[in-house]
C-alpha positions as CSV (number, residue, x, y, z in Angstrom):
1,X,-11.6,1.8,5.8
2,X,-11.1,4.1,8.1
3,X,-10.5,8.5,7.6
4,X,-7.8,7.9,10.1
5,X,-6.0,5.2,7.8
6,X,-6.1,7.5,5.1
7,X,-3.4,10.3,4.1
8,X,-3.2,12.5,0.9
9,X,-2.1,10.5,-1.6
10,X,-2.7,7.3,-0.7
11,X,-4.7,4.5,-3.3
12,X,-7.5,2.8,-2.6
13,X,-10.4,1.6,-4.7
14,X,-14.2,2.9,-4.7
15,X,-17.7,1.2,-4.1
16,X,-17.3,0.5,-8.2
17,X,-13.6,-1.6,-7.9
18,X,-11.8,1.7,-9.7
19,X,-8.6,2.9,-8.0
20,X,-8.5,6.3,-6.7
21,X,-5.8,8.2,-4.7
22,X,-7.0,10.5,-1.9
23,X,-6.5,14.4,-2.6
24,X,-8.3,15.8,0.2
25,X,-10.7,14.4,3.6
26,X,-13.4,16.7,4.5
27,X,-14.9,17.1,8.0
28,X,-17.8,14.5,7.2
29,X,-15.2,11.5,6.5
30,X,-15.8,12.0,2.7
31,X,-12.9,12.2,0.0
32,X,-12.5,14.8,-2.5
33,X,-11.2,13.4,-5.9
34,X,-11.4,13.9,-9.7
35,X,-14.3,11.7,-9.2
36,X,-15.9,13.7,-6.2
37,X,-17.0,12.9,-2.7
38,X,-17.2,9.7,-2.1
39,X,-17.7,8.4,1.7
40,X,-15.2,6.4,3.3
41,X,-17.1,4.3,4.2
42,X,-17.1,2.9,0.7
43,X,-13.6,2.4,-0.1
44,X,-11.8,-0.9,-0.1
45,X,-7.9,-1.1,0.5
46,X,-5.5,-2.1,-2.0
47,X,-3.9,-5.7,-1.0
48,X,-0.1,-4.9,-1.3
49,X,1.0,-7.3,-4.2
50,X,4.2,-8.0,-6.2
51,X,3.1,-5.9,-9.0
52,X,2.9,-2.8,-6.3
53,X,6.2,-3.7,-5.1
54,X,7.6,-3.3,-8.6
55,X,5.4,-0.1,-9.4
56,X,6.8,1.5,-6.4
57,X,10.5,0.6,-7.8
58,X,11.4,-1.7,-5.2
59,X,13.7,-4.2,-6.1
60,X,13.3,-7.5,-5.6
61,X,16.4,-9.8,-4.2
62,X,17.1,-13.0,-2.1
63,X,18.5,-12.7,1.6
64,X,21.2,-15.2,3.0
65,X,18.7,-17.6,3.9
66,X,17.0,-17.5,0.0
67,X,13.9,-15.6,1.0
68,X,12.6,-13.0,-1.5
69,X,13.3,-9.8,0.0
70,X,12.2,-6.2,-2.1
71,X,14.4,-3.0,-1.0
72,X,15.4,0.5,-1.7
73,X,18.1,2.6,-0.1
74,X,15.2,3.5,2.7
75,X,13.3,0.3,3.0
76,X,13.3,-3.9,3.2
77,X,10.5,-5.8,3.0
78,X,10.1,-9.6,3.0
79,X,7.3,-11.7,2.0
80,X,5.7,-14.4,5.2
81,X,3.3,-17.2,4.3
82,X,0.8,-17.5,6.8
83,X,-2.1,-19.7,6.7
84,X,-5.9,-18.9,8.8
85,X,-8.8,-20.5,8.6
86,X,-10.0,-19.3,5.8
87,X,-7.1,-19.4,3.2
88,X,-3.7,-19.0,2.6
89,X,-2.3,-15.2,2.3
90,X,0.7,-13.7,2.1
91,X,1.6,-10.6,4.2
92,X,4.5,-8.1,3.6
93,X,6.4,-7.0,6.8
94,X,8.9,-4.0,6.6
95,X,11.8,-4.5,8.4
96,X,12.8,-1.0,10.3
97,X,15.3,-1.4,13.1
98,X,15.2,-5.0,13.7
99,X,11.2,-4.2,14.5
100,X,8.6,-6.5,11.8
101,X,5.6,-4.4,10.9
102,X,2.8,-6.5,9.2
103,X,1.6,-5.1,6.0
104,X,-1.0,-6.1,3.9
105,X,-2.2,-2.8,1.8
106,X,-1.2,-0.5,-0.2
107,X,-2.2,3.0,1.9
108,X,-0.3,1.0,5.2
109,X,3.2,1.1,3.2
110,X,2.9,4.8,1.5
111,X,2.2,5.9,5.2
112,X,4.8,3.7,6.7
113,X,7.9,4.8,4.2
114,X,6.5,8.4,4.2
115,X,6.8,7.8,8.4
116,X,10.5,6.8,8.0
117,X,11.6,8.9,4.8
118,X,9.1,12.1,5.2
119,X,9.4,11.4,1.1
120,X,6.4,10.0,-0.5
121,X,6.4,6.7,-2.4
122,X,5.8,7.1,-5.7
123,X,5.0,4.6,-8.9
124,X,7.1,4.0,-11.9
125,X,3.9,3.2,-14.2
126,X,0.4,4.9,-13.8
127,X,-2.2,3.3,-12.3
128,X,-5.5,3.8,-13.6
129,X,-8.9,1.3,-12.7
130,X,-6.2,-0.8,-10.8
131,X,-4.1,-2.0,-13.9
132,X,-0.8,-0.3,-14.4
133,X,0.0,1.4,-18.0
């Protein structure tokens, strides 16, 4: 990952697979948390996943067509299979003005819905070592 990805708040998941939301980005690309500094360079991204969806009170639905769609008064989003070489994954694209942003992590859709709303999305359930309680 990137600094530049990165805002306040946002989860992502250390060099040791623990999650870890950002609370400050120092001059040297480092991240201040409870844990410490920890270089960028080291963190992972979160892949967005059902369970974020829900966590982030999103509610899940089916559109006219029967495609699962998850929404809140400021947001759609809608699940795409796509296949690569590699393997099948799914990506998440937010629907905002009849424009399809491709999502895949957790940090793209807090800064995305903070972009549109200037609210931050927050969790139902908290988070810690990447399992909700």
């Amino acid at each position: 990952m990137k600094a530049k990805e990165l805002r306040l708040g946002n989860y992502a998941k250390d060099q040791f697979d623990q999650l870890i939301t950002v609370s400050a980005i120092d001059h040297k690309d480092c991240l201040d948390n409870e844990i410490g500094d920890i270089p960028v360079y080291v963190l992972q991204p979160i892949p967005l996943s059902e369970e974020w969806l829900i966590n982030f009170k999103l509610i899940e639905s089916e559109d006219e067509e029967g495609d699962t769609i998850w929404n809140n008064e400021n947001i759609e989003i809608q699940f795409f299979d796509f296949a690569n070489e590699n393997s099948s994954f799914y990506a998440t694209k937010a629907l905002l003005f009849q424009t399809e942003i491709e999502l895949r992590y957790v940090h793209q859709l807090q800064n995305l819905y903070f972009a549109i709303t200037g609210e931050e999305l927050t969790i139902k359930k908290k988070i810690t070592n990447g399992k909700t309680n």
